[in-house]
C-alpha positions as CSV (number, residue, x, y, z in Angstrom):
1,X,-25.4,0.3,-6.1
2,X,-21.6,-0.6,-5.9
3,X,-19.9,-2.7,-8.2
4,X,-19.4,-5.3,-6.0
5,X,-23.2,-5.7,-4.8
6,X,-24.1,-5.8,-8.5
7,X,-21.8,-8.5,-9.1
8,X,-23.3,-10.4,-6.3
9,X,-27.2,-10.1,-7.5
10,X,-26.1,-11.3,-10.7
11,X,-24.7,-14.2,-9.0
12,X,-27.5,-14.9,-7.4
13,X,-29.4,-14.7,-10.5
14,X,-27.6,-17.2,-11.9
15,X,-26.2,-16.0,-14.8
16,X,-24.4,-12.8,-16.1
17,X,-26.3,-10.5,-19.0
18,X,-26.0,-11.2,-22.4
19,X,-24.7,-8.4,-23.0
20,X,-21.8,-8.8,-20.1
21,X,-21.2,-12.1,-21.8
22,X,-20.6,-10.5,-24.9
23,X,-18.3,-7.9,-23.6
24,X,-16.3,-11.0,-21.5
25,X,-16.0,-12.6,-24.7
26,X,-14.6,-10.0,-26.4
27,X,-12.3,-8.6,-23.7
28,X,-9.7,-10.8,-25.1
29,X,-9.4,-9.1,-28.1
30,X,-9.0,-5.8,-25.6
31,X,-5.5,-5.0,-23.8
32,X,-7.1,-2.5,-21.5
33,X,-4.7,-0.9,-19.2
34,X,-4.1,1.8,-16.6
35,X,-0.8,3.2,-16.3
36,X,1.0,5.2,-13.2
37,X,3.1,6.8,-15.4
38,X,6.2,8.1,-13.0
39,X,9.1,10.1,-13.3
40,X,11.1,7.2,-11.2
41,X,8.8,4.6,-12.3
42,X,6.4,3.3,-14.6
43,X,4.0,0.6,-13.1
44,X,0.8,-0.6,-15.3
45,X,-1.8,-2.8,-14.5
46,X,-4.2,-4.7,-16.9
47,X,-8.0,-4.9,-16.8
48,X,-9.5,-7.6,-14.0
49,X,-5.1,-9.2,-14.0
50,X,-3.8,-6.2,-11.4
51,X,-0.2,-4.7,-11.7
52,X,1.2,-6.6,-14.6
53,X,4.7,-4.5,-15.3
54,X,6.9,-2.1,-12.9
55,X,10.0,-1.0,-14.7
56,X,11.8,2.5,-14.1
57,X,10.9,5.2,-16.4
58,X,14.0,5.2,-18.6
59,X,14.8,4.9,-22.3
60,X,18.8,4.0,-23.9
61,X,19.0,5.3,-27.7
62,X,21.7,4.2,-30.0
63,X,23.6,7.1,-32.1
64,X,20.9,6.6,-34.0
65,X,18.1,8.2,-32.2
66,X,16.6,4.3,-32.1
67,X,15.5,2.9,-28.9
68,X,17.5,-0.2,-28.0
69,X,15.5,-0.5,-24.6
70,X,13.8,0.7,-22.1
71,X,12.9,-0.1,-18.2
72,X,15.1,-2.0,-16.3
73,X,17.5,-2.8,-19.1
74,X,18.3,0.5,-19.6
75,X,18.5,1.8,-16.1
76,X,21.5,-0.1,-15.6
77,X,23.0,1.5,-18.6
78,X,22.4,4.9,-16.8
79,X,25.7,7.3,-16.3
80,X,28.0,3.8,-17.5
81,X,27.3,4.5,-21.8
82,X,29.4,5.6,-24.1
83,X,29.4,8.0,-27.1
84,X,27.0,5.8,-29.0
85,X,24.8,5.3,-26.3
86,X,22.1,7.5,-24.2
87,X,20.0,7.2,-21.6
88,X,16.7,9.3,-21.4
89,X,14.2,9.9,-18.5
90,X,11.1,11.7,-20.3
91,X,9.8,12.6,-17.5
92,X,10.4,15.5,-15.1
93,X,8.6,17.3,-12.5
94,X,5.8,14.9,-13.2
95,X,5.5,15.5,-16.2
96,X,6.7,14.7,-19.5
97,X,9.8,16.6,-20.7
98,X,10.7,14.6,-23.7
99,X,7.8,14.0,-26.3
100,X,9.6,11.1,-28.5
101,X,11.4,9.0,-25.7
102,X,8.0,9.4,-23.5
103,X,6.1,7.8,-26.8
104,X,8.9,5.2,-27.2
105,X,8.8,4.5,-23.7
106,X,5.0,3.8,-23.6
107,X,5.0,2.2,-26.5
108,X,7.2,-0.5,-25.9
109,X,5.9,-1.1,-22.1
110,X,2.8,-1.6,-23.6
111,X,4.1,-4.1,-25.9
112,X,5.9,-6.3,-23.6
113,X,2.6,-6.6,-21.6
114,X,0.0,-7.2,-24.5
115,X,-1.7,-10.8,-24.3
116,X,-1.7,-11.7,-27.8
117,X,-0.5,-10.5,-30.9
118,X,-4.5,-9.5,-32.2
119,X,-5.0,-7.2,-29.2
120,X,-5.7,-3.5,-29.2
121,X,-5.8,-1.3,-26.7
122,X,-9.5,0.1,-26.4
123,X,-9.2,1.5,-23.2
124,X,-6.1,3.9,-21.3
125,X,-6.0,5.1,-17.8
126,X,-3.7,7.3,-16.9
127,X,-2.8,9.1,-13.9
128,X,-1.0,13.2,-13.8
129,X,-0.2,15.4,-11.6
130,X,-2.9,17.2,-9.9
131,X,-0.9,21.1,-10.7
132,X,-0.2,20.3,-14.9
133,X,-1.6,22.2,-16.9
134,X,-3.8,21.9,-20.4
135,X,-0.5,21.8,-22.5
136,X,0.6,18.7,-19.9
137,X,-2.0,16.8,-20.1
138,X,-2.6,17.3,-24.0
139,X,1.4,15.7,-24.3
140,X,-0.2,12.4,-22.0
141,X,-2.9,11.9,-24.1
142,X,-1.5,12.5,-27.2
143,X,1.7,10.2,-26.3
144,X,-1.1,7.4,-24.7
145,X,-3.3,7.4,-28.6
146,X,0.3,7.3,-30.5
147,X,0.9,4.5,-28.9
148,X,-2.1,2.9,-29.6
149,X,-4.9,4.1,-27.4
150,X,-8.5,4.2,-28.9
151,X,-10.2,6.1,-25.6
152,X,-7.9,8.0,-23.4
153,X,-8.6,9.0,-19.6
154,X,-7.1,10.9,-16.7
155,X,-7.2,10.7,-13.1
156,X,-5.8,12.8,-10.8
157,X,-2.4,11.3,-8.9
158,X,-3.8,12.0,-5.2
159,X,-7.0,11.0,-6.4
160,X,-5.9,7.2,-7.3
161,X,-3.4,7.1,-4.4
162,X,-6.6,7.4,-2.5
163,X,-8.4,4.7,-4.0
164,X,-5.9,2.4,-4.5
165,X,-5.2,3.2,-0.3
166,X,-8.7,1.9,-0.2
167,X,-10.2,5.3,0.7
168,X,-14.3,5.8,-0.2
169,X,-13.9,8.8,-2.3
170,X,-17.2,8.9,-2.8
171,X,-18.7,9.3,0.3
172,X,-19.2,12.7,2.5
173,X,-15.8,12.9,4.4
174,X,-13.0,14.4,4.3
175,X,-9.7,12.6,3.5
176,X,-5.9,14.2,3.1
177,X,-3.7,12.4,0.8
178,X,-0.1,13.0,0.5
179,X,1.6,11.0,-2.3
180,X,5.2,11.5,-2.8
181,X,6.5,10.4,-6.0
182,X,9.7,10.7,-7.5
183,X,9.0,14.1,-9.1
184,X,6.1,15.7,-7.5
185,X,4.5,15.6,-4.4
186,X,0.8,15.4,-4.1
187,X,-1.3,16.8,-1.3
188,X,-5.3,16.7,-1.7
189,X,-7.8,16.9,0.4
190,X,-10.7,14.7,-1.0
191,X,-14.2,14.2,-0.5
192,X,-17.9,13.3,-2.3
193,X,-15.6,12.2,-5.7
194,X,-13.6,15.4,-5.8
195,X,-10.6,17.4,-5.0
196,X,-11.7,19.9,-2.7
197,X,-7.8,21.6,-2.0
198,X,-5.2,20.4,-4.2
199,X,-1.2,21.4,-4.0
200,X,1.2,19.7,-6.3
201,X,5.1,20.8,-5.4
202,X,7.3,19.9,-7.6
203,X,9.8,18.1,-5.2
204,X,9.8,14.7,-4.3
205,X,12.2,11.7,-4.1
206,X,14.3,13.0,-7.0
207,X,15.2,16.0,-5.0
208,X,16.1,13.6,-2.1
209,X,18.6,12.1,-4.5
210,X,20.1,15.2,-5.8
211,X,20.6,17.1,-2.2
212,X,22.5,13.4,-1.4
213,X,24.6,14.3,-4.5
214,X,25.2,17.9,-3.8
215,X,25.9,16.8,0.2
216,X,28.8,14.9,-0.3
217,X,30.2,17.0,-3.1
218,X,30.6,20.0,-1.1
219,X,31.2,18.8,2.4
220,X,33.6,15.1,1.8
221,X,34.8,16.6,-2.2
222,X,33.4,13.0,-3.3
223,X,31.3,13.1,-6.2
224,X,28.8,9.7,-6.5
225,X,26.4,9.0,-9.2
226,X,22.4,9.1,-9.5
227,X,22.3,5.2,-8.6
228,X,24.6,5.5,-6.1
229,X,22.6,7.9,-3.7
230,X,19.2,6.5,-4.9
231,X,20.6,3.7,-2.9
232,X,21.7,5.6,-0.3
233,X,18.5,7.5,0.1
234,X,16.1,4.1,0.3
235,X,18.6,2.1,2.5
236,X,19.8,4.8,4.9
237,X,17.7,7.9,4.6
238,X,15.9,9.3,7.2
239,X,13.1,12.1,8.2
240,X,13.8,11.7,12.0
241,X,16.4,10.3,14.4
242,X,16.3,6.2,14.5
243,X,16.3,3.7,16.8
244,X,19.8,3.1,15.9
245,X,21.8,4.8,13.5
246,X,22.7,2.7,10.0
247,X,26.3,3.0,8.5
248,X,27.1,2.0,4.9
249,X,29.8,2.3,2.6
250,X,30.1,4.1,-0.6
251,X,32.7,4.5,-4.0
252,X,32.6,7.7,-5.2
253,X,35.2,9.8,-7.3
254,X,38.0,12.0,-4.9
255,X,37.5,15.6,-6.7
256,X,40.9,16.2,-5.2
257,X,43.3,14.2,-6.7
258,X,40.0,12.7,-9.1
259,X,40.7,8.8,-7.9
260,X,38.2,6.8,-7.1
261,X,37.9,6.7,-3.0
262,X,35.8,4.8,-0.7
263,X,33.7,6.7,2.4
264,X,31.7,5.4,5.4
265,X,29.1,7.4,5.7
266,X,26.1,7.4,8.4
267,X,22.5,7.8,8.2
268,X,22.8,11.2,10.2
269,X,24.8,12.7,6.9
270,X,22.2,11.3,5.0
271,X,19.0,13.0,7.0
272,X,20.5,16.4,7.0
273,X,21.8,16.2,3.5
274,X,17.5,15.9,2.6
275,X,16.5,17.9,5.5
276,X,15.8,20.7,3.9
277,X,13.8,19.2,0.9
278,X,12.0,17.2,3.5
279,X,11.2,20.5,5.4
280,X,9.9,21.8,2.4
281,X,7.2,19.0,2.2
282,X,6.1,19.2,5.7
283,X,5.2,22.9,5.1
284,X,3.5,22.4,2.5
285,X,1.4,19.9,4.2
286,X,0.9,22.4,7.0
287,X,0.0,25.3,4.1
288,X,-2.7,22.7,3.1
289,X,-4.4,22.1,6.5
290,X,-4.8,26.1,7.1
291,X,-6.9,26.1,3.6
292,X,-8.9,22.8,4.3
293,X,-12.5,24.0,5.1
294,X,-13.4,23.9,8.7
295,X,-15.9,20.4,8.7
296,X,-13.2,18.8,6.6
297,X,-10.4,19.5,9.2
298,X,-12.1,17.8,11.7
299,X,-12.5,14.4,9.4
300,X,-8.8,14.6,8.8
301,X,-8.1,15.1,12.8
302,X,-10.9,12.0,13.3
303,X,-9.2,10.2,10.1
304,X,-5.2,11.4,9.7
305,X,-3.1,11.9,7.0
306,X,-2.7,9.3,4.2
307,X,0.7,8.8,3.3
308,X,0.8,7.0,-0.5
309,X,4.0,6.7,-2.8
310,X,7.9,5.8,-2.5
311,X,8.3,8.9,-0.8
312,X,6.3,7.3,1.8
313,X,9.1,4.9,2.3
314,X,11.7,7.3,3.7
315,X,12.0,6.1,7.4
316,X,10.5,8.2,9.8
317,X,9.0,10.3,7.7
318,X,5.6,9.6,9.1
319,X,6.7,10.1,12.8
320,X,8.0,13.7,11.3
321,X,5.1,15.0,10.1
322,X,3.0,14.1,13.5
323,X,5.5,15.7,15.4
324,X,5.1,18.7,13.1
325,X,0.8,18.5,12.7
326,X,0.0,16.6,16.2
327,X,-2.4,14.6,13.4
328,X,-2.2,11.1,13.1
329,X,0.0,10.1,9.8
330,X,-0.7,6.2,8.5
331,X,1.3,4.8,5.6
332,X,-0.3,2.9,2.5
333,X,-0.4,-0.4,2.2
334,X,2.9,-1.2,-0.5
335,X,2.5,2.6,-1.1
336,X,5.1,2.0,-4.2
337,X,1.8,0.6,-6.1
338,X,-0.9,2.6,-4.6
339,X,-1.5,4.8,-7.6
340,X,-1.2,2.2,-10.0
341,X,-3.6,-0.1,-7.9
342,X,-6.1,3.0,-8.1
343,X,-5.9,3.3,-11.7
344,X,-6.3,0.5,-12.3
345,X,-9.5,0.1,-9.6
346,X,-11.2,2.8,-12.2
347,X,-10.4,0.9,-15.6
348,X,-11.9,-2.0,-13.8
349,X,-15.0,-0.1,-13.1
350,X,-14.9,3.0,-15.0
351,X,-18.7,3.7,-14.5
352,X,-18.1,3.9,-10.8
353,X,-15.4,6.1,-11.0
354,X,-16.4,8.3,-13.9
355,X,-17.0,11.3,-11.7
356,X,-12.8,11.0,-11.0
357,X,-11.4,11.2,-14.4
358,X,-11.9,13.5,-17.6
């Protein structure tokens, strides 16, 4: 019986367990909470409150090797510190790169969302890539119980982008979800609580950002920073031809005479600067529907494709990959929070889900 139809009987009933009382009494001495833990961004959501922090996954260290803050804080810090100052992203690929700033990082994001000063954190989901390996996921848990974590669990990325899209895993159909992070991209095909064809490729939105870098170095000698074609890439960046073509402006340094210059640039420069990378992930999407077993095909031809993470915001990426598949493509619903919302759906009812995570 679902969670939900349980809930109602007791309703009915008039009156939850003892036993449920007891464990509602004592959740406030619990901080249970499932984390999406990025290599953009980290969002976490608390037990039965939703999505309670989004902050980019970023730690500045003093000269000291302290922490003097993380998220937001310290992403506008990034590529403007000076010698006594650093910033750190821990994660890369997906996956975390840097043990200590990973555990300071998850640490204090935890701490800034903790009810009360008495609560422990009983309970952790986390999310990982579906390609890490033993040694990947033995860093995540072992980072998630020094910062506090009593029981550990982990859930597959395309797995609670497909939940949180408000796909039945459980039931005997087949669903392909493609969740495009900032490190990794996700495809899975999922059905009956399991990953039936999995390919994790290890480019995603932060290769966007990069080509954008690379593009205007080489072809306009204008070298721009990280944020700088982040905001590029979510303001003007493209799959496919729009509508109407968008025009911005950017500062950048002139690597000819090494002053600082101003360029207007166009959304065409933009879409062939990630063309490539974007090429990239649309083959591997087609790699995925030749090894999808026969009955399962024709659920994703009666159902489409799922589209779940930023990388789901790029414009026209959706029309782009029906073009390519002749497959219906439907975005997420906020896809920015669709993992975290997933995560967080099996904290909330981790009996349900426990087939999903290990």
């Amino acid at each position: 019986m679902e969670p939900a139809v349980v809930e109602l009987s007791k309703k009915r009933n008039g009156a939850l367990p003892a036993t449920e009382k007891k464990g509602k009494l004592f959740d406030r001495f619990y901080n249970d909470i499932a984390i999406d833990l990025g290599t953009a961004n980290t969002l976490i959501s608390s037990k039965r409150k939703g999505i309670v922090l989004s902050e980019p996954s970023i730690v500045a260290f003093n000269n000291l090797g302290i922490p003097v803050c993380i998220g937001q804080e310290a992403w506008l810090m990034h590529e403007k510190t000076h010698k006594n100052i650093r910033t750190v992203r821990p994660l890369r690929d997906g996956v975390i790169a840097d043990f200590e700033a990973a555990e300071h990082m998850i640490r204090g994001m935890i701490k800034s969302v903790k009810k009360n000063w008495y609560s422990t954190t009983r309970q952790m989901v986390i999310c990982v890539p579906s390609g890490i390996t033993d040694v990947e996921k033995r860093a995540v848990r072992d980072s998630a119980e020094h910062a506090g974590a009593k029981e550990v669990y982990l859930v597959e990325e395309p797995m609670a982008a497909a939940i949180g899209a408000g796909i039945d895993v459980h039931e005997p159909t087949g669903h392909m979800i493609v969740d495009i992070g900032g490190g990794t991209t996700e495809i899975a095909v999922i059905a009956l609580s399991g990953i039936v064809h999995a390919q994790s490729v290890r480019l995603a939105g932060d290769r966007f950002t990069e080509d954008i870098i690379s593009y205007y170095r080489r072809n306009h000698n204008l070298l721009i920073g990280e944020r700088t074609a982040e905001r590029l890439k979510c303001e003007i960046g493209s799959a496919a031809p729009l509508d109407e073509e968008l025009v911005t402006t950017i500062k950048g340094r002139d690597l000819v005479n090494g002053i600082p210059k101003n360029l207007q640039i166009s959304s065409v420069e933009v879409r062939e600067a990630i063309e490539q990378s974007v090429n990239l992930i649309v083959e591997s999407i087609m790699k995925s529907l030749e090894k999808t077993p026969p009955e399962l095909s024709s659920d994703i031809l009666d159902h489409g494709i799922m589209l779940a993470g930023g990388g789901a915001l790029l414009k026209n990426l959706d029309k782009r990959i029906t073009e390519m598949t002749d497959l219906p493509v439907y975005i997420a619903d906020d896809p920015l929070t669709s993992v975290v919302r997933g995560t967080g759906a099996v904290l909330d009812n981790l009996d349900y889900y426990r087939a999903v995570v290990s």
